[in-house]
C-alpha positions in Angstrom: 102.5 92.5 144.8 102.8 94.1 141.1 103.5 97.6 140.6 106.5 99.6 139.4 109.7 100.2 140.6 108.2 102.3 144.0 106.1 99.7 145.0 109.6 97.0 144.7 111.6 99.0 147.1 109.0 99.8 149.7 108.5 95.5 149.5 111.5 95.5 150.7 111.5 97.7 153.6 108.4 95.7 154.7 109.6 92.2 156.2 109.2 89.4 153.5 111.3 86.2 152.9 112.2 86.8 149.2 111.4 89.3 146.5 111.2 88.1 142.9 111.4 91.5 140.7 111.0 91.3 136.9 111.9 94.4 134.9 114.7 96.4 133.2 118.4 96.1 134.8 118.3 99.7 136.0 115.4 99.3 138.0 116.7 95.9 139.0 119.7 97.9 140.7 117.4 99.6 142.9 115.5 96.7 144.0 118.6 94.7 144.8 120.1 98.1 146.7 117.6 98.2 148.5 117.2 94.7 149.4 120.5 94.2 149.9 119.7 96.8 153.3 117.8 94.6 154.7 119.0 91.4 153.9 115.9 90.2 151.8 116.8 87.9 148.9 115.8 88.8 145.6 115.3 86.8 142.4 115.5 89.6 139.5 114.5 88.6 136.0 116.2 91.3 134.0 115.1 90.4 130.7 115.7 92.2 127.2 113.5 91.8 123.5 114.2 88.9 122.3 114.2 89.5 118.5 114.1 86.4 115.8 115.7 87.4 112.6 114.7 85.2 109.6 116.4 86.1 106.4 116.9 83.9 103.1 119.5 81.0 104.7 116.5 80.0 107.1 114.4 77.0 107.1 111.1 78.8 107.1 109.6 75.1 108.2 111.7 75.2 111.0 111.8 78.7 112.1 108.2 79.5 111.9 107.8 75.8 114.2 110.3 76.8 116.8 109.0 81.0 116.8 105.4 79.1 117.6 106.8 77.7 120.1 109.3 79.9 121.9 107.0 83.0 121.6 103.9 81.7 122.8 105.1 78.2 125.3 103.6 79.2 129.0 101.5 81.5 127.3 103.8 83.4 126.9 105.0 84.1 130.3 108.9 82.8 129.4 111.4 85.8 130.2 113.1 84.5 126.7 110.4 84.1 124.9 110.4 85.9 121.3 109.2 89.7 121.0 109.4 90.2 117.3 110.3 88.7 114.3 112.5 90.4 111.7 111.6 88.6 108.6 112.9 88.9 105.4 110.6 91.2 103.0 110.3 88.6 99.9 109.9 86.0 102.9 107.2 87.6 105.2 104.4 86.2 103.4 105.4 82.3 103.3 106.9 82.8 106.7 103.6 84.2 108.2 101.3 81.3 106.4 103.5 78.8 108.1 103.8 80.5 111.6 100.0 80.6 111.7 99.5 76.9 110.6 102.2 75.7 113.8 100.1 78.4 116.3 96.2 76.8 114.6 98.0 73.2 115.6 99.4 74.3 119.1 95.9 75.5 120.1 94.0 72.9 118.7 95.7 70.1 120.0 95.6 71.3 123.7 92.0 73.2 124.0 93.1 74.2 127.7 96.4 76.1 126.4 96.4 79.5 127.9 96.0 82.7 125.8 98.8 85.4 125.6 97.9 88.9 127.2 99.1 91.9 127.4 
């Protein structure tokens, strides 16, 4: 069932097994409250942005590699996945070529890799 915050709790004043909940902490609270009436186990996936800060110590080989594949592995269905990249200004442009060239490989070698949605 997908829906916001109301549709969680009244899931768990129906009788189910288990409710998995994904969203912010605050809305978490309520699920698990509410839940926890009941005795319904809950799996809650509480989840922040994940930022990636590259600045001018970086390996840009190796931080555009692993952003390619952090921010878009399970097409990007990961709860840690990367949100946004804070990039260094005088690197952006060299870190952008490289991060393209690792996504154009990870596509390419597996035609059935799933797109990321919103």
């Amino acid at each position: 069932m997908n829906g916001a915050v109301n549709v969680a709790i009244r899931a768990t004043q129906t009788p189910v097994d288990l409710i998995v909940f994904t969203g912010s902490t605050e809305k978490g609270k309520l699920v698990a409250q509410s839940a926890a009436k009941n005795l319904v186990p809950c799996i809650l996936e509480l989840g922040g942005k994940c930022p990636m800060i590259v600045d001018k110590s970086a390996d840009l080989e190796y931080a555009a590699n692993k952003c390619a594949n952090v921010a878009f592995m399970n097409s990007g269905q990961v709860c840690i996945r990367i949100d946004y990249v804070l990039v260094e200004s005088s690197l952006a442009n060299a870190f952008i070529a490289k991060l393209k060239g690792f996504m154009e490989t990870m596509y390419k070698q597996n035609q059935t890799y799933g797109k990321v949605i919103n």
